[in-house]
N, C-alpha and C positions, 0 to 999 in steps of 0.2 A: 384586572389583568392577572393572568398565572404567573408564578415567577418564573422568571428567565434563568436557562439553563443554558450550560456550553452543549452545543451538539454535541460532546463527546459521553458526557455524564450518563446516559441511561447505557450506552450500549458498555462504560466502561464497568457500569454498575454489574451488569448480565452476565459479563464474563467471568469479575471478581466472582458471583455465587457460582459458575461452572468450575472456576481454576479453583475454588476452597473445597468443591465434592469430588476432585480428582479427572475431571475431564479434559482431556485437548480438545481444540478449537482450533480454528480458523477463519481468517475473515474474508467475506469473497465479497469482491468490492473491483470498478472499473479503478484506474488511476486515479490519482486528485481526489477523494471520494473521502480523505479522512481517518486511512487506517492506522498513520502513526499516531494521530492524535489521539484516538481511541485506546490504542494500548500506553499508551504515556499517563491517561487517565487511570486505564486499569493499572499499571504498576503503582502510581501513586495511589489508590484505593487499597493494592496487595500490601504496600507499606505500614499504612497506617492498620490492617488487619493483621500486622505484625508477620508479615511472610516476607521470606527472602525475594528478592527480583532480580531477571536482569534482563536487560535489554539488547541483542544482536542484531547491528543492520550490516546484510551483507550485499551493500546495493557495489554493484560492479565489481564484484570479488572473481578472483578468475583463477586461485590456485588453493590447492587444497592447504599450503603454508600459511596464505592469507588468510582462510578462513580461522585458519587456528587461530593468529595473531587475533583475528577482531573477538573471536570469543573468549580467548584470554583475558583482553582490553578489558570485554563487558563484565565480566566477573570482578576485574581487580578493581574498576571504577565504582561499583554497589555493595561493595563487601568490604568488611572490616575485621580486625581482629584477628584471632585466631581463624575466622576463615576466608581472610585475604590469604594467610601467610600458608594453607594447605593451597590455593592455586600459586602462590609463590614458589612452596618446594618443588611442583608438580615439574612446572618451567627450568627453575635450576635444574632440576635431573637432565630434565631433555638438552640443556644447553652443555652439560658436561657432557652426556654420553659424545654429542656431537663434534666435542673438543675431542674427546680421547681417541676418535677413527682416525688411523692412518689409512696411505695409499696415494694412487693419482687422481687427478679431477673427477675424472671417469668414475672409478670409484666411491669418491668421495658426493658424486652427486647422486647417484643412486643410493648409497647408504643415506645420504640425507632424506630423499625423498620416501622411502620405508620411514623415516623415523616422522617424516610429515604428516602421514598417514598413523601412526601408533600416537602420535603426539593429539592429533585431529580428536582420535576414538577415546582417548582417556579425557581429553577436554569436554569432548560429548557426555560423558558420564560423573561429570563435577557432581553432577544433583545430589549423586548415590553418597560421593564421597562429605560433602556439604549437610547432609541427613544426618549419615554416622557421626558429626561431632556436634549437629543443634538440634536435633529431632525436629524438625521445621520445615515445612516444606519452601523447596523454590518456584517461580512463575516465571518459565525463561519465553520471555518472546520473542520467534525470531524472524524480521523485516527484510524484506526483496527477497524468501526462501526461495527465488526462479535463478534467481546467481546463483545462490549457492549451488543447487543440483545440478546447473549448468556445467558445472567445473569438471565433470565425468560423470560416466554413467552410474557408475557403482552408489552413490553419497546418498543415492536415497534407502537404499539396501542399509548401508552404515545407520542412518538416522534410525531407523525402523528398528534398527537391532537393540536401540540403545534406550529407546523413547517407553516399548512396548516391557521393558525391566522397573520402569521408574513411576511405577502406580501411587505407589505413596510419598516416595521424595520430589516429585517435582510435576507440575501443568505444563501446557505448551501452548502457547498462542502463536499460528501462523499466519505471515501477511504477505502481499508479493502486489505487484502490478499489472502480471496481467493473468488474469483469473481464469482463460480459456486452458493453460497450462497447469497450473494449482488444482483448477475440477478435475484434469486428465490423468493429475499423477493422484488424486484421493479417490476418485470415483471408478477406475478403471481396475477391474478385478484382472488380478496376476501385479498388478504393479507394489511395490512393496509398502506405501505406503498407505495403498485403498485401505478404506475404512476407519483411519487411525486420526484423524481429527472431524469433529462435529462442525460442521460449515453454518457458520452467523452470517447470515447476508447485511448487507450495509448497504440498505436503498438510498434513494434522494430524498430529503428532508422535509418533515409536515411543513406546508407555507402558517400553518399559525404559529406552529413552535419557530419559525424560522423568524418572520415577524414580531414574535415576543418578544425575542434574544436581541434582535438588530434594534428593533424601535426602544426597549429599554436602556439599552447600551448608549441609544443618542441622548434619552433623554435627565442619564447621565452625569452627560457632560455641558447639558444645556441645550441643546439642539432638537430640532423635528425633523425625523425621515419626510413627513410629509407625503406629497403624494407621489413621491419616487421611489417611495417602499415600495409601491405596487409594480411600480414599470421594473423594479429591481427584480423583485421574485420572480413575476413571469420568464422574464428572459433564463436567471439562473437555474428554475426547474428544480428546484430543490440539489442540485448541485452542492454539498458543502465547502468547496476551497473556493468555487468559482461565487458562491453568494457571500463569503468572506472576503474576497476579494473587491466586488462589485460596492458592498458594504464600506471598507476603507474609501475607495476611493471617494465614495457620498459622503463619508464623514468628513473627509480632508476639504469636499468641496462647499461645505454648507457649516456659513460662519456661527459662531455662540451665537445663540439667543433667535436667529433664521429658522425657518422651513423648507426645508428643498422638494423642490418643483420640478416640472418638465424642464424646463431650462440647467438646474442645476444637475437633474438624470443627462443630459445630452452632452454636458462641461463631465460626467463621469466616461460615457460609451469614448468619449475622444479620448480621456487618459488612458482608457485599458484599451482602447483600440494600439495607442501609440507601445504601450508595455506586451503585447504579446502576438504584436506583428512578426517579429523577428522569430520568434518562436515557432508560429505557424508556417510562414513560410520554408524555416527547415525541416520539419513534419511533411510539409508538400515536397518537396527535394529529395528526401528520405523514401518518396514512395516510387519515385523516381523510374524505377525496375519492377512497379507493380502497378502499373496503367489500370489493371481495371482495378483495382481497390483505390484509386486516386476516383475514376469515373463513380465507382458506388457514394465514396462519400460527397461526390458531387451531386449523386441523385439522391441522397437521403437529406441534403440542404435543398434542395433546389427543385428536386422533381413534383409534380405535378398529384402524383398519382400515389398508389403503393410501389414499391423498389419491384417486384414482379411485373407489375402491369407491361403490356404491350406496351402501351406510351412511352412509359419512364425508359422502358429497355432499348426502344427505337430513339430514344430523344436522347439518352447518354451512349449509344455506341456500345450496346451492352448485348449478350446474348446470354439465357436465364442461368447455364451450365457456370460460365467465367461470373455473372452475378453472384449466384449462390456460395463459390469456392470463396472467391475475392471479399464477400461478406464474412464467411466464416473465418479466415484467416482475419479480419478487424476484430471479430468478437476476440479469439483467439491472443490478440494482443490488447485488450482493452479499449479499443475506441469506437467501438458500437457495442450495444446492448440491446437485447428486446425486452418493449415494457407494451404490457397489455395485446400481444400478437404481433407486431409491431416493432422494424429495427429502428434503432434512432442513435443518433451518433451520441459520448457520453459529453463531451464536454460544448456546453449549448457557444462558450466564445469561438471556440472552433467552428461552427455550424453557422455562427453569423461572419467570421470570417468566411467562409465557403458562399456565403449568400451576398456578400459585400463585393469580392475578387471574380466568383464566376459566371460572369454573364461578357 
């Protein structure tokens, strides 16, 4: 048997040699797919390559003041020393200048929110100032980059200006969740971003490396996957959270020194059926205002046919025009993918909920 790797190990391996020759990256991935694990690896590989790191998630961030805080946060939790204490002065400044403004509210919120925004653009360029006192490069990655940009138009403009100075102080790894948005602002010429990170795809997992990994792991601990590895993999699709997940639960169900079987794969489907019912069902509630993307992912579970064929489009209530839109708005948000010509929804327990619930 080959040794058993964490799915994250090669891809964290790829980037580490991009982010040491000066490249940006990006990881273009549906949800669930593994991208913080991936760059958690790579900073721990940047670490021990003795390069600075830091790590920004700006999942649900919605002001340009918030975003500063989280990237302050990430710098002053990785950094030491003397170069904690240059992002320490940085803050002190900004926190006095914003003491010493007089005036009324009115006033005082508008000079704040200037100072949000100058506060923001100097936080963005720590790297330059992090170089000038360690000659070392940083590997800043940064997690839900679709909040962030979210928060106004301009912030991709800002990143650009700051990212495309920092050739030699600092790499950039970008991650997000839904990737139809991430191709749009890198891919799309006029936008300020195009061309400015190299795009690493993060498909679904070899089923032998995936099997490696799981069946080593049980046998561990004393345990046989048995012949539930197999009914596991099929279903997960090479999925990495969702065969991780699938995985737990066969471990918890298949005692020391056992083999899990069909019986013990069926005592698994009932616990994660019970853990991400609630889940699914607010995702279906959520589409609520969008019938026919509720109908597409009923015909990409359930249809008969291709999602185009007359069939499927007569048989879910679909006409090809609302198919094709309502599909690309899925891609768009990460919950369908095309693999091989082919749309197929990303997350296969979602798909067996839709084949469970719709009929």
């Amino acid at each position: 048997m080959r040794r058993a790797r964490s799915p994250a190990t090669a891809a964290g391996q790829k980037l580490l040699s991009l982010a040491e020759g000066g490249h940006n990256t990006r990881l273009s991935a549906p949800r669930r797919y593994g991208k913080t694990s991936i760059i958690l690896r790579l900073l721990a590989e940047a670490d021990r390559a003795g390069l600075h790191t830091v790590h920004v998630d700006f999942y649900r961030c919605v002001t340009r003041g918030e975003a500063a805080r989280r990237i302050e946060e990430a710098y002053l939790a990785r950094l030491a020393g003397p170069l904690r204490r240059t992002v320490s002065a940085l803050t002190r400044s900004w926190r006095t200048t914003v003491k010493a403004q007089a005036g009324g509210m009115a006033v005082q919120a508008e000079y704040i929110r200037q100072l949000d925004n100058q506060h923001l653009a100097d936080l963005l360029d720590l790297p330059k100032r992090i170089f000038a006192k360690s000659g070392v490069r940083t590997v800043v990655a940064f997690d839900e980059l679709q909040d962030f940009l979210r928060i106004d138009d301009g912030l991709d403009g800002l990143l650009r200006s700051k990212i495309q100075l920092h050739r030699d102080e600092a790499s950039y790894v970008f991650a997000g969740s839904e990737p139809g948005m991430l191709d749009e602002l890198f891919n799309r010429k006029g936008r300020p971003l195009f061309d400015q990170a190299r795009p690493i795809p993060v498909g679904p997992l070899d089923g032998d490396d995936l099997a490696d990994y799981i069946g080593a792991r049980f046998e561990n601990s004393g345990r046989d996957s048995g012949a539930a590895l197999e009914l596991l993999l099929d279903l997960a699709r090479g999925h990495p959270q969702r065969a991780m997940l699938l995985a737990h639960h066969l471990w918890e169900q298949t005692n020391r020194g056992q083999a899990a079987d069909e019986e013990t794969y069926q005592a698994v489907l009932d616990a994660v059926d019970r853990e991400t019912r609630e889940r699914f069902e607010r995702t279906w509630l959520d589409l609520g205002s969008a019938p026919a993307q509720r109908r597409v992912l009923a015909a990409l579970a359930n249809g008969p046919q291709s999602l185009y064929s007359k069939t499927t489009l007569l048989a879910f209530e679909l006409d090809k025009s609302a198919a094709q839109q309502a599909t690309q708005a899925l891609i768009y948000g990460g919950d369908v993918m095309r693999v091989d010509g082919r749309f197929v929804i990303v997350d296969p327990l979602l798909e067996r909920w839709l084949q469970r619930t719709q009929h």
